[in-house]
C-alpha positions in Angstrom: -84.6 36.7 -100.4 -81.8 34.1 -101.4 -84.4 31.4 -101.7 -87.0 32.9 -103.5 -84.0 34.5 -106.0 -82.6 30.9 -106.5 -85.7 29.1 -106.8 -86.3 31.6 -110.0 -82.9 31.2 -111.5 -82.8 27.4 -111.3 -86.1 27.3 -112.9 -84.5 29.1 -115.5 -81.9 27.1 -115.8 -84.3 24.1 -116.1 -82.9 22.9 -112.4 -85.1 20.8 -110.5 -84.6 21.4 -106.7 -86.6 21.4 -103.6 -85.5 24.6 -102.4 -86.6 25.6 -98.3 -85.1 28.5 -96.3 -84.5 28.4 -92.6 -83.1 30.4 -90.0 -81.3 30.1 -86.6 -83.6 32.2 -85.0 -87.1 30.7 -83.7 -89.3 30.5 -86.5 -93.2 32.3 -87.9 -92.1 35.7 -88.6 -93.3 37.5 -92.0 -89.9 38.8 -94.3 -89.7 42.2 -93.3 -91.2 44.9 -95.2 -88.1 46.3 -96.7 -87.3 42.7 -98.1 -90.8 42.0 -99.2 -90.2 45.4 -101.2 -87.2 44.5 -102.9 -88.1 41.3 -104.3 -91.0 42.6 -105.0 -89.4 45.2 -107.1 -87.7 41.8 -108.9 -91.3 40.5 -109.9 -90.9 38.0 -106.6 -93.9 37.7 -104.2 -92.5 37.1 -100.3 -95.7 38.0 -98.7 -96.9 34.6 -97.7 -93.2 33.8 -96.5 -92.8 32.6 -93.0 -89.6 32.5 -91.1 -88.4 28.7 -90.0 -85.8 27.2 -87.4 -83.3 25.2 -88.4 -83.0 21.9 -87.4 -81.1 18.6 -87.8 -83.6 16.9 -90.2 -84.2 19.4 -92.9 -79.9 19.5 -93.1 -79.7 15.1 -92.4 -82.2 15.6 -95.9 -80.7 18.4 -98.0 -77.8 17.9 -100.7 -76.5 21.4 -100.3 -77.1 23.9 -97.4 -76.3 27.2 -98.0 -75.9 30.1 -95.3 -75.2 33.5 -95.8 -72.6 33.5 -93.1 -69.7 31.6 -91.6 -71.4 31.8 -88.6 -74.3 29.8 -90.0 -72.1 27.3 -91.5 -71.2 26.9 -88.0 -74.4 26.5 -86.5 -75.3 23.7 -89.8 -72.3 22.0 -88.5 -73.1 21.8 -85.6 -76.5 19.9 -86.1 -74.7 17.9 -88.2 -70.9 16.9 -88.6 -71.5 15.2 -91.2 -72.6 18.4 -93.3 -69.3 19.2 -93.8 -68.9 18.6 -97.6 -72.1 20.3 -98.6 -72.8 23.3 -96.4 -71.0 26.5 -97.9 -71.6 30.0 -97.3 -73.3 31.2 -100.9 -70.3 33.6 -101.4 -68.0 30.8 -100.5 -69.7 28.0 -102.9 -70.1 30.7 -105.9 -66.2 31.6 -105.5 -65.1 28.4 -105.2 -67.3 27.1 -107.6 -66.4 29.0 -110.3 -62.5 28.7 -109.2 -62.5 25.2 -110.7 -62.7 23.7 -114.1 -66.8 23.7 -114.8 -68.5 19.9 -113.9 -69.5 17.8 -116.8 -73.2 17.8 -116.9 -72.9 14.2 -115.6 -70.8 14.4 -112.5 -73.4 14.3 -109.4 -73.8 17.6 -107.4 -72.3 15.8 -104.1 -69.2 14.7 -105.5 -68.9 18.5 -106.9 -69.9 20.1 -104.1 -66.9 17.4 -102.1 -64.4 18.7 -105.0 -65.2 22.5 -103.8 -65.0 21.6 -100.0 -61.9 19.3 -100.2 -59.4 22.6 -99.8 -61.1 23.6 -97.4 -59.2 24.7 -94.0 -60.8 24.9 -90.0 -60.2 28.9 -90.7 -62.1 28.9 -93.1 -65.0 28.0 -91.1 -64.0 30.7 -88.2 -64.6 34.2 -87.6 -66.2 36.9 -89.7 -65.0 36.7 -93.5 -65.9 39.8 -96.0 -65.2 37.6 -98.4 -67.9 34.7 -97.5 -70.2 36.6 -95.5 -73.6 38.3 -97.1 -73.9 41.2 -94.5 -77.4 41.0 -93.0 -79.5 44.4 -93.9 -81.8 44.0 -90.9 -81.8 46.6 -88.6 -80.6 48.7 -90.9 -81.5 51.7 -93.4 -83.4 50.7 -97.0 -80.6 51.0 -99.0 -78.9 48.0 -97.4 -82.0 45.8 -98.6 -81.4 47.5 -101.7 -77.4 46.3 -101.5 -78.2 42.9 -100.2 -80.9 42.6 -102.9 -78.7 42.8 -105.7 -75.6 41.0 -104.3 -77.7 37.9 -104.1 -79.5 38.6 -107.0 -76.2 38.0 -108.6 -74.7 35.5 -106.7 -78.0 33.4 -106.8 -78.0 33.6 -111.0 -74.6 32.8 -110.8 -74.9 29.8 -108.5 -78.1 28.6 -110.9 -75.3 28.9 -113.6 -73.1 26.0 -111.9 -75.5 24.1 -110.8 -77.1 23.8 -114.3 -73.5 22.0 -115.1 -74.2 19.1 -112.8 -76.3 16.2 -112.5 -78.6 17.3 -110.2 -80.8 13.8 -109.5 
């Protein structure tokens, strides 16, 4: 859902990204009905979507890897070290993006995205956090999807927002 939510609101935003979605799970399942449904209720199509693993070279590759949770974080980390400065929880990147002064439109996304994880601590990387963590509707009744739906509906526009501010080439 996050991916196919950003992809619209940098394309909005008149944002140029390549924009994938992967998982830590093994990968060529469908989006689950109930997500499918949501975003579809959004005007977003997720019916040809197919689940992918994670692996070293799509993060080696990316400017900015987002997870919903710390725990994925983790996992990005653990891939590759060297991740450090440009893999955030959304939350996390959204709340500390928006903490600090705007970018000027020419300061490049990496050295913006170093600014936000500078501060950074090794607790914030650990545990469970309510404050970075998307809670995962799966498994769960329709109104979570609903929930999840619209918290990264908002977080994704939002995110577009500060991007936007950067030099994204």
């Amino acid at each position: 859902m996050a991916a196919a939510l950003l992809r619209r609101y940098l394309d909005e935003a008149g944002v140029t990204a390549t924009i994938g979605s992967a998982g830590l799970l093994p990968g060529g399942a469908s989006a689950v009905a109930e997500a499918t449904a949501e975003l579809a209720a959004r005007d977003l199509d997720l019916t040809g979507h197919r689940s992918r693993q994670l692996d070293a070279a799509q993060i080696t590759t990316a400017t900015l890897v987002i997870g919903m949770t710390r725990e994925h974080v983790r996992e990005v980390l653990v891939l590759d070290p060297n991740a450090r400065d440009r893999a955030f929880t959304l939350k996390e990147l959204v709340r500390r993006g928006e903490a600090v002064t705007p970018p000027a439109p020419e300061v490049p996304v990496a050295s913006w995205l170093a600014t936000l994880a500078a501060s950074r601590t090794r607790d914030d990387l650990l545990g469970w956090s309510a404050t970075d963590d998307v809670a995962d509707p799966v498994g769960g009744p329709r109104r979570g999807f609903r929930r999840a739906a619209a918290e990264l509906d908002d977080l994704t526009q939002r995110l577009a927002t500060l991007l936007a501010r950067t030099d994204t080439t």
